[in-house]
C-alpha positions as CSV (number, residue, x, y, z in Angstrom):
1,X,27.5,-59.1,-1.3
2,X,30.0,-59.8,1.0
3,X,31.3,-56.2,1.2
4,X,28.1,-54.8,2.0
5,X,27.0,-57.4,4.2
6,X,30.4,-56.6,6.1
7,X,29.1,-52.8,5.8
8,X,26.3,-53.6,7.9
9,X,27.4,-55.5,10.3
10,X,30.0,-52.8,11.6
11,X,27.4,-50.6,11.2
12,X,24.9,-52.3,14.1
13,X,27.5,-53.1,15.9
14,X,28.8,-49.0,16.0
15,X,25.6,-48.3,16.9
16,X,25.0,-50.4,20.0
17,X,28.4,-50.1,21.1
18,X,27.7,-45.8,20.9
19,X,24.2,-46.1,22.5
20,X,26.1,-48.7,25.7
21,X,28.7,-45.6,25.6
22,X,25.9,-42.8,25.7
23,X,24.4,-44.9,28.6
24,X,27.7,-45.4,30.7
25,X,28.3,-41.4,30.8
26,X,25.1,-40.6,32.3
27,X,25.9,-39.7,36.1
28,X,24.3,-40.9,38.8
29,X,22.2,-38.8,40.6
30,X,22.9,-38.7,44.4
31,X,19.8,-38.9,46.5
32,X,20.7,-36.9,49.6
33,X,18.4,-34.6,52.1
34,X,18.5,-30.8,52.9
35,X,20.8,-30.3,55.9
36,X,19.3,-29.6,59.3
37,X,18.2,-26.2,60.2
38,X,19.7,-24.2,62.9
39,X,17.2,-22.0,64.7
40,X,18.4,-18.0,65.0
41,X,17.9,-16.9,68.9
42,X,16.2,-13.7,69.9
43,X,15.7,-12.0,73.2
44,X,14.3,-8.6,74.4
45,X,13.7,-6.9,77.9
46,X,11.5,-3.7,79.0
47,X,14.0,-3.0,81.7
48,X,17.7,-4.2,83.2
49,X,19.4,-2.8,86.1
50,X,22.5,-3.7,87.3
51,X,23.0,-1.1,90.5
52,X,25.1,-1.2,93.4
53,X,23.4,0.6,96.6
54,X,25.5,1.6,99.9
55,X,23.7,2.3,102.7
56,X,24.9,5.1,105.4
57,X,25.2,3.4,107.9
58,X,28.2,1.5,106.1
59,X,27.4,-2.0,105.2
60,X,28.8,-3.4,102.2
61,X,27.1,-2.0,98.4
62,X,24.2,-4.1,98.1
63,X,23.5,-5.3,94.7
64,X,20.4,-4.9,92.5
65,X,20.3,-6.8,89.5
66,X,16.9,-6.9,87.8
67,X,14.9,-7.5,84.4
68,X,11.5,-6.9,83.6
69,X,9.6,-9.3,81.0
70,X,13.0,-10.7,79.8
71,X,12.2,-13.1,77.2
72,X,14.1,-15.5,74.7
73,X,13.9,-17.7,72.0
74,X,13.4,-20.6,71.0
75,X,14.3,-21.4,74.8
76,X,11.9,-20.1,76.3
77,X,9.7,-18.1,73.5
78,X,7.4,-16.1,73.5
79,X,6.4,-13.1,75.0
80,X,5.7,-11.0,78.6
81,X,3.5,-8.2,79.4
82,X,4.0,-7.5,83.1
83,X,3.8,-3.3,84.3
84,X,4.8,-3.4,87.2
85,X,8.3,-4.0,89.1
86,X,9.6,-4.1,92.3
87,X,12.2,-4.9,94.3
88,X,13.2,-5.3,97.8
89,X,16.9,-5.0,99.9
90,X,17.7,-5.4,103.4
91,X,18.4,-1.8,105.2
92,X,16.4,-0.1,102.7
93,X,12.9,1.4,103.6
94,X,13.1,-0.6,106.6
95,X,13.1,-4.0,104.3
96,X,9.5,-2.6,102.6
97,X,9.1,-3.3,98.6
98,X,9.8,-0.4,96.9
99,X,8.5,0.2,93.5
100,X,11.6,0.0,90.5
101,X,9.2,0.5,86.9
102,X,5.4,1.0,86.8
103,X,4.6,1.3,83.1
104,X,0.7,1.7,81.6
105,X,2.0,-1.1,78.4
106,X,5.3,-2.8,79.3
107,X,5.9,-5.9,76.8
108,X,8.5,-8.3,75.3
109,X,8.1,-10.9,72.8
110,X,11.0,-13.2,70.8
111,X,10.3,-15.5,68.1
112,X,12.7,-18.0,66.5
113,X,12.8,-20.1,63.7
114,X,14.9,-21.8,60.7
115,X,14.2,-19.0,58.7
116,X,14.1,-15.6,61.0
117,X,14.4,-14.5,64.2
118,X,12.8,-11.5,66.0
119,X,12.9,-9.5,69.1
120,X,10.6,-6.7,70.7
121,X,10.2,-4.2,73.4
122,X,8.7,-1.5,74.2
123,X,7.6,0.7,77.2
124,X,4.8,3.3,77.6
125,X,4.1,5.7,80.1
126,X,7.1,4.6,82.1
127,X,8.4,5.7,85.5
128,X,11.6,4.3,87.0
129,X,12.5,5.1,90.4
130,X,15.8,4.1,92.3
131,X,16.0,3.3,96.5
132,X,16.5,6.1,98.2
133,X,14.6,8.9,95.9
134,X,11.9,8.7,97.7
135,X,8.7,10.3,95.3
136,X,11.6,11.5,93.0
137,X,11.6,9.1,89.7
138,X,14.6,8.4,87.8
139,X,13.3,9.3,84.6
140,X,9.6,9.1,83.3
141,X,8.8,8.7,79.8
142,X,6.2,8.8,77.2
143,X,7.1,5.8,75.1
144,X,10.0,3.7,73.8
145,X,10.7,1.0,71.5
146,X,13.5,-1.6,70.4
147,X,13.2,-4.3,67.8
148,X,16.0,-6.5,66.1
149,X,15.4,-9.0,62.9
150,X,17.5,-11.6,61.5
151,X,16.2,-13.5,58.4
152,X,18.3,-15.8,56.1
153,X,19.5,-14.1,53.5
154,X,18.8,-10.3,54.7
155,X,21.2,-8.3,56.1
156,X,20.3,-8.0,60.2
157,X,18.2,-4.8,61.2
158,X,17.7,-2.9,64.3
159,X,15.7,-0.2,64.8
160,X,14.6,2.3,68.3
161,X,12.5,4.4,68.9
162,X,12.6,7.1,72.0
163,X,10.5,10.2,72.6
164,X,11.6,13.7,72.1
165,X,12.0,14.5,75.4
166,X,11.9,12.7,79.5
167,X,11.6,13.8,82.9
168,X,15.3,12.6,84.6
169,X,15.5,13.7,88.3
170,X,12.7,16.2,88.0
171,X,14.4,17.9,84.9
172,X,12.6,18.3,81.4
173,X,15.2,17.0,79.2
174,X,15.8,17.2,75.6
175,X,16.4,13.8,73.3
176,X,18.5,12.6,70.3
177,X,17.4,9.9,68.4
178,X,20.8,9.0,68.8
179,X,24.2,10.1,71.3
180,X,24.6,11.1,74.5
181,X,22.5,13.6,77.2
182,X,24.3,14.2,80.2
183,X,22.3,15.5,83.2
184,X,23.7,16.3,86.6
185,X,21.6,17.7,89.7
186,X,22.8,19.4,92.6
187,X,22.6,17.4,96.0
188,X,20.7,14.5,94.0
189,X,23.1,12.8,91.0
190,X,24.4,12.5,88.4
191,X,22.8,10.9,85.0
192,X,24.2,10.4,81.6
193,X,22.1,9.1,79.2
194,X,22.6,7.6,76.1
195,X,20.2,7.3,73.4
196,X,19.1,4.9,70.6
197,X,22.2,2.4,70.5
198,X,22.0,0.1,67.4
199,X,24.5,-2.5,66.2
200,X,24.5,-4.7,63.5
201,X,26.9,-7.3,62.2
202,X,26.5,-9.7,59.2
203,X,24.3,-12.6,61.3
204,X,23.4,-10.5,64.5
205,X,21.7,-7.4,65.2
206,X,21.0,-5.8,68.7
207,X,19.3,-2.3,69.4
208,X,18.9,-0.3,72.7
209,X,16.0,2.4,73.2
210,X,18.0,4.0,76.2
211,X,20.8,3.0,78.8
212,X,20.8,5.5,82.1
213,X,24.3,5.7,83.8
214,X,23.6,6.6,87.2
215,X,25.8,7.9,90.2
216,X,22.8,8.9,92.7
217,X,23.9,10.4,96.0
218,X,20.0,10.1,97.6
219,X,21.3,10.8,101.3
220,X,17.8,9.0,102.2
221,X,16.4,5.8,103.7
222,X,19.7,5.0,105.0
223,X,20.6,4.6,101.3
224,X,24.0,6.6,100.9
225,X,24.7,6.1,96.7
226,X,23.0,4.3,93.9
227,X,25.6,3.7,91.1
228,X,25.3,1.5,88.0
229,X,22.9,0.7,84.6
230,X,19.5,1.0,83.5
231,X,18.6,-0.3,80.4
232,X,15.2,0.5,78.9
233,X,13.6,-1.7,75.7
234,X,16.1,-4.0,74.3
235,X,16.5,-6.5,71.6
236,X,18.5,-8.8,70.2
237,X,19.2,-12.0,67.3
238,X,21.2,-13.7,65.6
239,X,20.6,-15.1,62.3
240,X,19.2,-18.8,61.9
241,X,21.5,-20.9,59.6
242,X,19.2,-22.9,57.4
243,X,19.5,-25.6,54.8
244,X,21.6,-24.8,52.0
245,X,19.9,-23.5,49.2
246,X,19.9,-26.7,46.3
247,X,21.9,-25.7,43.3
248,X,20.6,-25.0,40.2
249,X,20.6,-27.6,37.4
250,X,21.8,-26.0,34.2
251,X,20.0,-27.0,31.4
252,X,21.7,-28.3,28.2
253,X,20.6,-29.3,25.1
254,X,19.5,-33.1,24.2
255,X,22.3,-34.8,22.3
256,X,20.5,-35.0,19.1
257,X,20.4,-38.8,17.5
258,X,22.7,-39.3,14.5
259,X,20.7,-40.0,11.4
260,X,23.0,-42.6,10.0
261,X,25.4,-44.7,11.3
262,X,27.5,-43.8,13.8
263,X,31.1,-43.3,12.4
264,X,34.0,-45.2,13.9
265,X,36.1,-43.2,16.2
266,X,40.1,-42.3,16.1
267,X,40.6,-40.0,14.0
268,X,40.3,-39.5,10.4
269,X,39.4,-42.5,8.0
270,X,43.1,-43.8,6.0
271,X,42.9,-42.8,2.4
272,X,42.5,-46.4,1.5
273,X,38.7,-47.0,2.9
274,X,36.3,-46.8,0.4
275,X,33.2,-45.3,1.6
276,X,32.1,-43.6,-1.0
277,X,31.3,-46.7,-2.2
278,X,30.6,-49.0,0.6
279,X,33.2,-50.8,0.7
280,X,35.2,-52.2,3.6
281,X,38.3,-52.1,4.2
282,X,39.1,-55.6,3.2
283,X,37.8,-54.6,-0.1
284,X,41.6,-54.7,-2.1
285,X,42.3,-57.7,-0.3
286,X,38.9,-59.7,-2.1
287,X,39.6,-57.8,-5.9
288,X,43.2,-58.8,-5.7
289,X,42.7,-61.8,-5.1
290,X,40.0,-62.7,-7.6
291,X,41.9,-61.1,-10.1
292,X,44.5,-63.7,-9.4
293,X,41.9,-66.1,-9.9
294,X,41.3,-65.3,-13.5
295,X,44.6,-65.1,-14.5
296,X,45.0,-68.6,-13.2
297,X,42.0,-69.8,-15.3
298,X,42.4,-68.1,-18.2
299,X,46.2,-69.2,-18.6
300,X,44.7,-72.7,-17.7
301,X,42.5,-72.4,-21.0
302,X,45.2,-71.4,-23.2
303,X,47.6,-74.6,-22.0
304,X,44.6,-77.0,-22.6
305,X,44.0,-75.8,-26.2
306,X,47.6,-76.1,-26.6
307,X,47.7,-79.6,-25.8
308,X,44.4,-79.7,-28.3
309,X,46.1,-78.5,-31.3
């Protein structure tokens, strides 16, 4: 009675202390939020100049830095559709405007976000004309196009488009997608063009339609050389840095609930324990010493009768 009684009570009290240990190694769960998001940038432009001009009758190169429809994001988003440029400098045409890009579609947009970012431009039935040319246009053109994307987790694109052929100085030129024209016209310039300029890194893309290196030598309306950039349809990005993606849980089995009691832990059970029978381990301890009992009595007994007889 005792033994088993015994039996039991280690046996609850294995089982709550297991289930309080079960308990205890359950982590905590850490309630955080998503980091914030970075926005990407973007920014596009149907046309760019940066030009010196010297006049003849020797002043100082006057500088003419310009863009047309420039647009970014998310500073100051958005998009521009103006067609028509232009520009005026002091000594040239008598200080009159003169006309740099008139354009049937010229427009620019740039979007930004935490998750992409995205610049165009393009051009369409474009003529650029420098000081001094007069009627002469730098280059007309059917069409161009530049666009740039960055998205999280895609690798940056950027992508132009430029038509098969452009008017430069009054020429009929040939066009690469891609490289280098060079042109060069007797008592007028020099133009080298190059030709559907794409870069791309791992968070930033940028892409060019067409870049004019100019070295005009007009010799009219007091305007001596034109040297410099034009930039037609560009694009740019960089990739937003959002929130870290959460990481996966992995999934493991339940523990699956012992269907007896829970046996005691360290290590293998001594050779003494009886628990085949259900027995404690006090068990020798009881049967020795009831055994010493009834030797007592009995040889108690046998001194009594003695005295008897």
């Amino acid at each position: 009675m005792f033994n088993s009684a015994f039996g039991r009570s280690i046996s609850l009290a294995l089982v709550a202390g297991c289930g309080a240990l079960l308990a205890g190694a359950t982590p905590a769960v850490a309630d955080e939020g998503p980091e914030g998001e970075t926005h990407g940038t973007a920014n596009a432009a149907v046309l760019r100049t940066t030009l010196d001009v010297s006049l003849l009758d020797g002043a100082a190169n006057l500088p003419l830095n310009l863009a047309l429809n420039e647009v970014s994001a998310p500073a100051d988003g958005s998009q521009a559709d103006e067609t028509l440029l232009t520009a005026t400098l002091d000594g040239v045409a008598d200080g009159r405007p003169f006309d740099v890009l008139r354009a049937e579609v010229a427009g620019a947009e740039a979007t930004a976000d935490g998750s992409a970012a995205t610049a165009d431009s393009e051009l369409v039935g474009a003529r650029v004309q420098l000081p001094g040319l007069g009627a002469l246009s730098l280059i007309e053109l059917s069409a161009v196009h530049s666009r740039a994307h960055c998205a999280v987790g895609e690798t940056p694109v950027a992508e132009t488009t430029v038509p098969a052929s452009a008017t430069v100085l009054g020429r009929e030129v040939t066009l690469d997608s891609t490289g280098e024209t060079r042109l060069e016209v007797p008592g007028v310039g020099e133009v080298t063009l190059a030709l559907g300029q794409r870069e791309t890194t791992d968070t930033s893309a940028a892409a060019t339609a067409l870049e004019l290196a100019v070295e005009i030598n007009p010799l009219e309306l007091n305007v001596a050389t034109v040297s410099g950039r034009v930039t037609l349809a560009e694009a740019a990005c960089t990739t937003p840095v959002g929130a870290p993606a959460p990481e996966e849980e992995s999934e493991e089995p339940d523990a699956e609930e012992p269907e007896g009691p829970a046996p005691q832990s360290g290590g293998e059970r001594p050779a003494g324990d009886l628990a085949e029978t259900g027995g404690g381990s006090a068990t020798p301890y009881v049967v020795g010493g009831g055994l010493a009992l009834l030797a007592v009595g009995a040889g108690t007994v046998v001194l009594a009768r003695r005295r008897a007889a």
